[in-house]
Each structure stands twice: as C-alpha cells, then as structure tokens.
C-alpha positions as a Markdown table, in Angstrom:
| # | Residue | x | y | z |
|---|---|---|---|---|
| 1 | Unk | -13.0 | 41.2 | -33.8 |
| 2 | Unk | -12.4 | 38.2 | -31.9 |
| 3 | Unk | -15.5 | 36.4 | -30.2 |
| 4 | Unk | -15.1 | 35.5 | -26.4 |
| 5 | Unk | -16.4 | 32.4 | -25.1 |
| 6 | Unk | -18.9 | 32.6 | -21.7 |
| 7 | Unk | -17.1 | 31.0 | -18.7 |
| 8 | Unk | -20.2 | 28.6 | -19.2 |
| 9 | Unk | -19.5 | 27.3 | -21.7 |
| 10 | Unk | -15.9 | 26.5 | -20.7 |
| 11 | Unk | -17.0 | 24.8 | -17.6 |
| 12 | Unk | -19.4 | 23.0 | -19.8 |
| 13 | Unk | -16.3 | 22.3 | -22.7 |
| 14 | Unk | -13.9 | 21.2 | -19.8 |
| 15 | Unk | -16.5 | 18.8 | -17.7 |
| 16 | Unk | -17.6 | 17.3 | -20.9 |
| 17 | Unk | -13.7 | 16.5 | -22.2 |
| 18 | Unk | -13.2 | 15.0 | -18.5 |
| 19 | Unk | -16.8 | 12.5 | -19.0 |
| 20 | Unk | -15.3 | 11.7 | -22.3 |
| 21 | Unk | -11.9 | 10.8 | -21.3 |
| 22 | Unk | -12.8 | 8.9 | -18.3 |
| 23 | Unk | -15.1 | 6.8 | -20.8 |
| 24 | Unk | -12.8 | 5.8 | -23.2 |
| 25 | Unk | -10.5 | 4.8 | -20.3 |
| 26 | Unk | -13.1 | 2.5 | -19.0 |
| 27 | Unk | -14.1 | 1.4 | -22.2 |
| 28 | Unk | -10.0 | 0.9 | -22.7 |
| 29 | Unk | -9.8 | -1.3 | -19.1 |
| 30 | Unk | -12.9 | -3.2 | -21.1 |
| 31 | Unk | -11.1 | -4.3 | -24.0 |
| 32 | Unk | -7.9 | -5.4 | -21.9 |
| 33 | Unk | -9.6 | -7.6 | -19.6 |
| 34 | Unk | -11.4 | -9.3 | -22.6 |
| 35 | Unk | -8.2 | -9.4 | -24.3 |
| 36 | Unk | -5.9 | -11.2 | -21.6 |
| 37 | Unk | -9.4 | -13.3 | -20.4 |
| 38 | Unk | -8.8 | -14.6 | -24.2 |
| 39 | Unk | -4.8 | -15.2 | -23.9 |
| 40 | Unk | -5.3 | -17.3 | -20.7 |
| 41 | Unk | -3.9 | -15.0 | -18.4 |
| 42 | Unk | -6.4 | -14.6 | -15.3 |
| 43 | Unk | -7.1 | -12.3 | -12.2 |
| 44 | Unk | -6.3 | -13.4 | -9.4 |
| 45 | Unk | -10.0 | -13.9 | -7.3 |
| 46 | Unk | -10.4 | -12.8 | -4.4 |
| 47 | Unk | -12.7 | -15.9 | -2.9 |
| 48 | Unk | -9.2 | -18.0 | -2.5 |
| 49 | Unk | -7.3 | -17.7 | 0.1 |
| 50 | Unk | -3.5 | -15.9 | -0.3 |
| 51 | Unk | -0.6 | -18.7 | 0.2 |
| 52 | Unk | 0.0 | -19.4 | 3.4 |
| 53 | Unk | 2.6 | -17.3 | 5.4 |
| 54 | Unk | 6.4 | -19.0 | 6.3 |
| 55 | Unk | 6.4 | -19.9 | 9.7 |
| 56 | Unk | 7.9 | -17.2 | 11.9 |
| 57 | Unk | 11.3 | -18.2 | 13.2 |
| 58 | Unk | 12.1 | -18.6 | 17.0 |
| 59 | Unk | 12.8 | -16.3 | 19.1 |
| 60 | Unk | 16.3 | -15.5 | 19.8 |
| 61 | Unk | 17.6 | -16.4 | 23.1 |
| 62 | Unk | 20.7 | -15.7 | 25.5 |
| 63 | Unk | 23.4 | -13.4 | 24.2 |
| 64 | Unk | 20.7 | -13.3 | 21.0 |
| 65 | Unk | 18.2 | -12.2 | 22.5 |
| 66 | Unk | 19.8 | -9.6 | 24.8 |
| 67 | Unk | 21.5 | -8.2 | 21.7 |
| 68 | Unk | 18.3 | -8.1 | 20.0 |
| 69 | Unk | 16.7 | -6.1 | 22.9 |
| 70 | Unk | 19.5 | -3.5 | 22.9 |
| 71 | Unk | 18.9 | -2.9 | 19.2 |
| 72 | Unk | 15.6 | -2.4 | 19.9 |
| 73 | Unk | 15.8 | -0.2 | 22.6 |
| 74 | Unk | 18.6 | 1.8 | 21.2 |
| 75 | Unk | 15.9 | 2.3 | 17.9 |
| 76 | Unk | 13.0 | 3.5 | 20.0 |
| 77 | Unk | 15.4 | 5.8 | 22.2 |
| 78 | Unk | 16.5 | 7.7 | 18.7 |
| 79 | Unk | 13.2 | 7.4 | 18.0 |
| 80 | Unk | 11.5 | 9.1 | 21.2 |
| 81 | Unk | 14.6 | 11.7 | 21.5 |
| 82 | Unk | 15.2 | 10.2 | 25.2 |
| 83 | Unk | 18.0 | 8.4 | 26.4 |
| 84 | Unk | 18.3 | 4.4 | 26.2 |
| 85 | Unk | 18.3 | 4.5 | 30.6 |
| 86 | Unk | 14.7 | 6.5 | 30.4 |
| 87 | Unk | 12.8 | 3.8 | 30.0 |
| 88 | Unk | 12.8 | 0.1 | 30.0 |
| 89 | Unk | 11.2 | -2.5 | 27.6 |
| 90 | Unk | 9.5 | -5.3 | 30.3 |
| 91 | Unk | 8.7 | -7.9 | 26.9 |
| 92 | Unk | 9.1 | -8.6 | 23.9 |
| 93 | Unk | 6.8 | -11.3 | 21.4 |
| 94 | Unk | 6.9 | -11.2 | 17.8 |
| 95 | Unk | 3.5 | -10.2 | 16.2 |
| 96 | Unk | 1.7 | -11.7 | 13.3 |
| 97 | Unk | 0.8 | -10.0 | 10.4 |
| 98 | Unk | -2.7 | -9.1 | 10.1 |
C-alpha cells in the first residue's frame, strides 16, 4: 500500500527547496565577487560620475532641416493613423537625455 503525503507537507517540501536554492545562489553571488575582487577586476561604483555624453550635433538647417521635419511628420502620421495635412508640427529642439 503506498503512503500519501499531506498537501502540508508538500507546501512545506516545496517552500523549503525554494529557501534553500535561493541561499546557495546568494551564497554563490558571495564567492564570485570575492573571487573577481581578488583577480583585480572591480564594480563599477556608483559615487562616480558616468563619462560624459558626446556633444549633440547641430541642428540641421535649410533643405536639412525641412527634410528632417517631413520624416518626422510622415513618422508621427503612420503613427497616429491620420494623414500628414491633419496636423502641423510648429517646433522642433533636440532633447537631452535624462
């Protein structure tokens, strides 16, 4: 006759295999950050500051720039589902990355 296990003690088989798992994986993270703090290699910190960006180009201008807007506005009209003569862009500035 075969013995049935209690859905206790399933719940209490499967939460205690998930503890044990996640504890060898930070004890695992542990060992690797000793190991590369030994070989020289290092984290990058978050107190410095990130490289500093390129500077953004110029703006094009003339046939550029009216090229440019006619991209642009042909991109949002797909977009949107409208036609490129339902609306009208009135500027156009390049933002910075935040």
């Amino acid at each position: 006759m075969a013995t049935q296990i209690s859905w206790w003690m399933v719940v209490l088989l499967g939460m205690g295999i998930v503890f044990i798992g996640l504890g060898l994986l930070v004890l695992l993270c542990d060992i690797l950050r000793v190991l590369l703090a030994r070989s020289g290699h290092k984290a990058p910190d978050a107190a410095q500051p990130a490289s500093q960006p390129a500077p953004a180009a110029a703006l094009p201008t003339g046939p550029q720039r009216q090229k440019l807007m006619a991209i642009i506005t042909a991109a949002i009209a797909e977009d949107l589902g409208q036609e490129v003569s339902g609306f009208r862009i009135v500027s156009f500035e390049r933002r910075t990355q935040a």
